[in-house]
C-alpha positions, -999 to 999 in steps of 0.1 A, spaced: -131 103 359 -120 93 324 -120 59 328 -159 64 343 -164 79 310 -151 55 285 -117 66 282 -92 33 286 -57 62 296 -32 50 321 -21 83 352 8 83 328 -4 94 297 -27 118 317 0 135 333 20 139 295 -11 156 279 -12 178 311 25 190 301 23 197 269 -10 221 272 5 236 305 -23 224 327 -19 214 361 -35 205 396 -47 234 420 -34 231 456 -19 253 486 14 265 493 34 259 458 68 260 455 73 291 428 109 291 434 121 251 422 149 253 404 150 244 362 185 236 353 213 236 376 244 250 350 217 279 343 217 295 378 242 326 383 258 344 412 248 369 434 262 399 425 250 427 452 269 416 478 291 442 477 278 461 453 268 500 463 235 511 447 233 547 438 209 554 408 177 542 397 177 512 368 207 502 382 197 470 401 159 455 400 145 427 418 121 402 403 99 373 421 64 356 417 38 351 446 4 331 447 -25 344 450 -55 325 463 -89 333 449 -124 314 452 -115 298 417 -80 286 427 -47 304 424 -33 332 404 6 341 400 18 374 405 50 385 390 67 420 395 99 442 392 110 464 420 140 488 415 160 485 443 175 519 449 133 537 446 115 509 460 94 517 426 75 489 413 85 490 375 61 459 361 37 434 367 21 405 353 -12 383 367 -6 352 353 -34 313 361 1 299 355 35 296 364 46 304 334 77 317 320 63 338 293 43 363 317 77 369 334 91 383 299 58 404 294 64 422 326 103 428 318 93 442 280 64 466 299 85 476 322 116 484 299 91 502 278 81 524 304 110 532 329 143 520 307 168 494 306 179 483 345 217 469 345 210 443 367 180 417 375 185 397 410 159 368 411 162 339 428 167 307 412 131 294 403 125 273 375 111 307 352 145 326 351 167 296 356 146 288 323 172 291 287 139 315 274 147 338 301 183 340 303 185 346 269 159 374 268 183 393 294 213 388 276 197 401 244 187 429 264 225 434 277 210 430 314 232 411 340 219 384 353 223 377 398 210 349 414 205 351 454 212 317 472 195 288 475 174 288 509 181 327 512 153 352 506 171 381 521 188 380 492 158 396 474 145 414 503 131 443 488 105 424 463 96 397 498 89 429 513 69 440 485 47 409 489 42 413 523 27 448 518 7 437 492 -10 407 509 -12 427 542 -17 465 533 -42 449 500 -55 418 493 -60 403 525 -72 437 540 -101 439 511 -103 401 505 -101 406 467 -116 372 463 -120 368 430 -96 371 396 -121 402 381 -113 420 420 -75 409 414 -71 424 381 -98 452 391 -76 467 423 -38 454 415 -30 482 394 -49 513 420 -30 495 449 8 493 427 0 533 421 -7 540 456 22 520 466 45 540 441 31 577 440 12 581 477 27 554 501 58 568 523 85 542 536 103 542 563 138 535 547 132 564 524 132 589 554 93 585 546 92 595 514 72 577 484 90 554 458 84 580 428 97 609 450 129 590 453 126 580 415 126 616 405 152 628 427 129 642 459 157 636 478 184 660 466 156 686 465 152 680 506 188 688 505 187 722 493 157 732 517 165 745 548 135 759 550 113 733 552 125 719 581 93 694 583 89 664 554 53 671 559 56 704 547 73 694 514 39 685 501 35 718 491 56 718 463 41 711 431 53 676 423 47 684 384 81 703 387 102 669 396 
């Protein structure tokens, strides 16, 4: 199309400019999780690790999301022990930078987590990431390459997401995405019970529901521990 134009550029020189202003192709199915630099990538540290507080471990990824304009990027935290989702950031690109405005946001509201788990994508194997986590005394653990269960709680995340929002009410469009992200990550956290928290919500766990379910023998039923006023968590 440039050359059609006028414009005597080689492929080469096409694809250089494209770099440096962070531009680049639309097209199905990419890979958010290719590696940057191989002496940047960490171990796995939950292996046999015992989670038994909130902020102590948090799980981090990016999914696609397609929309009748191309794709959009969808980065979040999840705290492992709550299943609460602590930050987000929509993102046109797969950038690093929307990865460390999630982290700050998230910080800012829920606290300090001791440990991120990601897997080893080019964003946090990235020197700009690792060194925002270290300045923020947060450990860094790195699942496997080629194993996602490593960070199952965030894959499960995205399938809930996709399935329970997005492809349920085809938010088509970036306005619907940035519209109806937010209302679904506030059902998901304050109204959506799951399974593996003895069908509690995320933010019942987060506030310490569950000790309170300890003490009440005379509830016998979960359903009827919607009676107490949550505004005394």
């Amino acid at each position: 199309m440039l050359a059609r134009s006028g414009y005597n550029v080689n492929h080469k020189r096409v694809l250089r400019l494209m770099r440096e202003m962070n531009l680049m192709a639309i097209y199905p199915g990419p890979n958010t999780s290719k590696r940057n630099f191989a002496e940047m990538v960490h171990p796995y540290l939950l292996s046999d690790l015992v989670i038994t507080k909130v902020n102590m471990v948090w799980q981090v990824d990016i999914t696609y999301l397609r929309t009748n304009n191309g794709f959009m990027y969808l980065v979040s935290f999840i705290d492992v022990y709550s299943r609460v989702v602590m930050g987000y950031a929509l993102s046109n690109s797969l950038c690093t930078i929307s990865c460390i405005n999630a982290l700050e946001d998230a910080i800012l509201e829920h606290g300090r987590p001791e440990i991120i788990n990601s897997d080893q994508g080019s964003q946090f194997t990235s020197a700009v990431w690792i060194n925002k986590l270290q300045q923020e005394t947060i450990k860094l653990s790195m699942t496997g390459k080629g194993r996602c269960t490593d960070n199952a709680n965030i894959e499960r995340l995205w399938r809930s997401f996709k399935y329970e929002g997005s492809y349920l009410y085809k938010w088509n469009s970036v306005i619907e995405l940035k519209k109806n992200i937010p209302k679904w990550i506030n059902w998901y956290n304050h109204e959506r019970p799951h399974q593996a928290l003895n069908y509690l919500t995320p933010w019942e766990i987060k506030h310490g529901y569950m000790d309170k379910i300890k003490n009440l023998s005379t509830y016998p039923h979960l359903q009827q521990l919607q009676k107490i006023d949550r505004m005394n968590l």
